[in-house]
N, C-alpha and C positions, 0 to 999 in steps of 0.2 A: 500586485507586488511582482515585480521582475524577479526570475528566479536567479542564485546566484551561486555561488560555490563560495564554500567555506573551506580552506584545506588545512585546519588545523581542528584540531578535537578541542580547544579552548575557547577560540572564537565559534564556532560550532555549538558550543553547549549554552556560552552566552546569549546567542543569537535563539537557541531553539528553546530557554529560559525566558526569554524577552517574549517570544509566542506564546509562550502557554499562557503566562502573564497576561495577556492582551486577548487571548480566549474567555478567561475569567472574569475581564472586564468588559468585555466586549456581550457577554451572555449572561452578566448577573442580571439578575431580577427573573430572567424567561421560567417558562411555566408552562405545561400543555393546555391544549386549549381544553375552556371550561366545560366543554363537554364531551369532551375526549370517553371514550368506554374503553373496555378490557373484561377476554372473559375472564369471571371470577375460577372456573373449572380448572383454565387451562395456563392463565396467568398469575395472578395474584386478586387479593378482596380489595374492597373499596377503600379502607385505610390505608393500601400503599400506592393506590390509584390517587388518593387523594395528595402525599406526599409531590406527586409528579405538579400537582395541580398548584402548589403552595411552593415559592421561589427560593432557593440557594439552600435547599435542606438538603445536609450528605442522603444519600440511599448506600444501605449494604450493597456489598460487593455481589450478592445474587440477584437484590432487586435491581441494580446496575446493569448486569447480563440479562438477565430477562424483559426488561427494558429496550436497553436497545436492540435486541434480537430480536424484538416482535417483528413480525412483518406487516402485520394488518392494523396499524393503527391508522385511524381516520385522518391525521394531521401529524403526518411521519415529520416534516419538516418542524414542526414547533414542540414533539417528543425528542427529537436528535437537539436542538439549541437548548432545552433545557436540561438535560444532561449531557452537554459538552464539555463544559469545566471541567468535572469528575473525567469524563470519559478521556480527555483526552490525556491526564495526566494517566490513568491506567495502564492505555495503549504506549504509552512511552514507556511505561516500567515492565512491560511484557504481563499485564494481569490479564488482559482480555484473550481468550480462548473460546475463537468460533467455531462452529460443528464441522465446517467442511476445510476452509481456509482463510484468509485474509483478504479472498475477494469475498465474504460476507460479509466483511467491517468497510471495505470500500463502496459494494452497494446500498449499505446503510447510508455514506454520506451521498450518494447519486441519487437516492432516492427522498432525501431528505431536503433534495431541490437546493444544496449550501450556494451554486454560483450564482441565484437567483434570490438571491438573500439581499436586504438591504446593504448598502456598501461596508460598513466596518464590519459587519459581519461576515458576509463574502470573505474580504478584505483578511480577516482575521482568520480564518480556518484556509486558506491559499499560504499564508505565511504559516501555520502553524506545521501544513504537509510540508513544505518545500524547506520550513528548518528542520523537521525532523530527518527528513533524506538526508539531507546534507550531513547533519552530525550522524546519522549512522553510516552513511559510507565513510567515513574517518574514524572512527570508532572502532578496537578492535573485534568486543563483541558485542552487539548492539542486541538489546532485549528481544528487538524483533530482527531476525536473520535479512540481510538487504535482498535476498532475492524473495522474500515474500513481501516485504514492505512497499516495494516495487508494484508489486499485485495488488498491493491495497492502493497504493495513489492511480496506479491506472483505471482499476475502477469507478474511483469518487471523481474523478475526473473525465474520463472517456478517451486517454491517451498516454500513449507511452513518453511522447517527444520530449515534454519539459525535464520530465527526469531522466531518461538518456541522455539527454546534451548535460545536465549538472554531473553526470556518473562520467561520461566522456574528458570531461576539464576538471577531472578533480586527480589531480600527480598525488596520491597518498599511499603505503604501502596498503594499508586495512583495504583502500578503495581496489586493489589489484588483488587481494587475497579473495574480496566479494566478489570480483568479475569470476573470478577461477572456480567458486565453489557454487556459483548462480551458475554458467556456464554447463558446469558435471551437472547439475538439477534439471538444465531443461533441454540437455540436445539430444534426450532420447524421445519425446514429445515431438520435438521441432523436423528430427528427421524422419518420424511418423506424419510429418506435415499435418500435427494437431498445434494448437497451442497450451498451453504446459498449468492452464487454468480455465475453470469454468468462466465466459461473461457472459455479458446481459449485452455489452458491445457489439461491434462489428470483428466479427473473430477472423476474418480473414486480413481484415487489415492491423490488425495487432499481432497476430503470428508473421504476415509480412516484415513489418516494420524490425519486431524483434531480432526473425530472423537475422535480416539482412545487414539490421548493427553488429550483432554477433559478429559477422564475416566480415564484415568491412573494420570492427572497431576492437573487439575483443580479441579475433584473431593474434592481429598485430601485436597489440598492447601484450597480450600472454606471452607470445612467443618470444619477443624479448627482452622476457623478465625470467626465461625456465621454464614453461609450464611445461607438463610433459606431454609426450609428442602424439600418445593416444587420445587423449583431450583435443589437442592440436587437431590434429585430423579428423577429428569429430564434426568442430565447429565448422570445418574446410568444407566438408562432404553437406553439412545444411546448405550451401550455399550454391551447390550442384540439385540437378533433379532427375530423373529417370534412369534409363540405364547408366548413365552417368555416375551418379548416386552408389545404386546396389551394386552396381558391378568393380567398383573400384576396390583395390587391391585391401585400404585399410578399412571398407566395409564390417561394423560389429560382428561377430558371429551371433549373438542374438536374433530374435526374429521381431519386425514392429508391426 
């Protein structure tokens, strides 16, 4: 699926309603595989292991987390399709709360092998990220904040691009309020020349990337809509290095 911008909060919700939709159907019947294990210690007993095993049964909302939190299951990709349905509607209503952040719900779908899924399936969880972005950059507040949502699709994906070019072509006031409060979250990170989340990716080219949208995309876009001008020259100064960088006039007084 082409990704696509949505710039209204109505077409947006229809569209990212039509994905869930197509999640559900797309992953009825799945089931972990039949001989999947789990410690009894450290996860849960055989009766909720067995639930996994037996297709389209709700699981509470703990065996839900603990589920897909595991990291050590034998057959992580057919644990994630058989709790996608549930999961994905969660993650849309802001229930799911990972230990560290939102790139642990992203390496669950990277790890879960979803682009190498049969095609509707693939198919199905590609549309189901790229409507969720979309209706939360429009959105005034989206359950999940867009500058972490951001970190969860670049995880399960391994890139930034497809969702900066959708955040770049979306004229929406919510979408310019997200740039400005994403922006304050990661340029104290970015002019530490870290990137502003743990991956499992290539971190130098996802800190590049980010970077240099910031400066080339956000900059602009901020400044003339108001932002204020310490912000401003925040995003400016990532886009410098060395002396350059620290010695410049509106350099933080903090230290990185």
């Amino acid at each position: 699926m082409t990704p696509r911008s949505d710039d209204t909060p109505v077409r947006a919700r229809l569209r990212l309603d039509a994905a869930l939709a197509e999640v559900a159907t797309a992953f009825r019947g799945a089931t972990a595989a039949a001989d999947e294990v789990q410690c009894d210690c450290h996860w849960g007993g055989e009766e909720e292991l067995a639930r996994l095993k037996s297709p389209d049964l709700e699981l509470d909302p703990d065996l839900l987390h603990r589920t897909w939190s595991a990291p050590d299951w034998r057959d992580k990709g057919a644990v994630l399709r058989r709790v996608l349905p549930q999961f994905s509607v969660a993650l849309v209503h802001g229930l799911v709360e990972p230990m560290s952040g939102m790139e642990d719900v992203g390496r669950v779908f990277a790890w879960g092998g979803w682009d190498r899924w049969p095609a509707r399936q693939s198919a199905a969880v590609g549309e189901f990220l790229h409507a969720w972005w979309a209706y939360s950059l429009v959105e005034t507040d989206p359950a999940v904040p867009v500058h972490e949502l951001l970190v969860l699709c670049a995880e399960a994906s391994g890139t930034l691009d497809p969702w900066l070019a959708v955040w770049e072509t979306t004229d929406h006031p919510a979408a310019h309020r997200h740039l400005a409060e994403a922006a304050d979250q990661w340029d104290h990170d970015l002019l530490a020349d870290e990137l502003p989340w743990r991956t499992w990716h290539d971190e130098d080219r996802l800190r590049t990337g980010l970077a240099a949208w910031l400066v080339r995309h956000a900059h602009p876009r901020l400044r003339s809509r108001g932002a204020p001008g310490e912000l401003l020259h925040r995003i400016r100064l990532i886009g410098l290095s060395g002396p350059a960088r620290w010695e410049d006039p509106h350099w933080p007084n903090h230290r990185y």
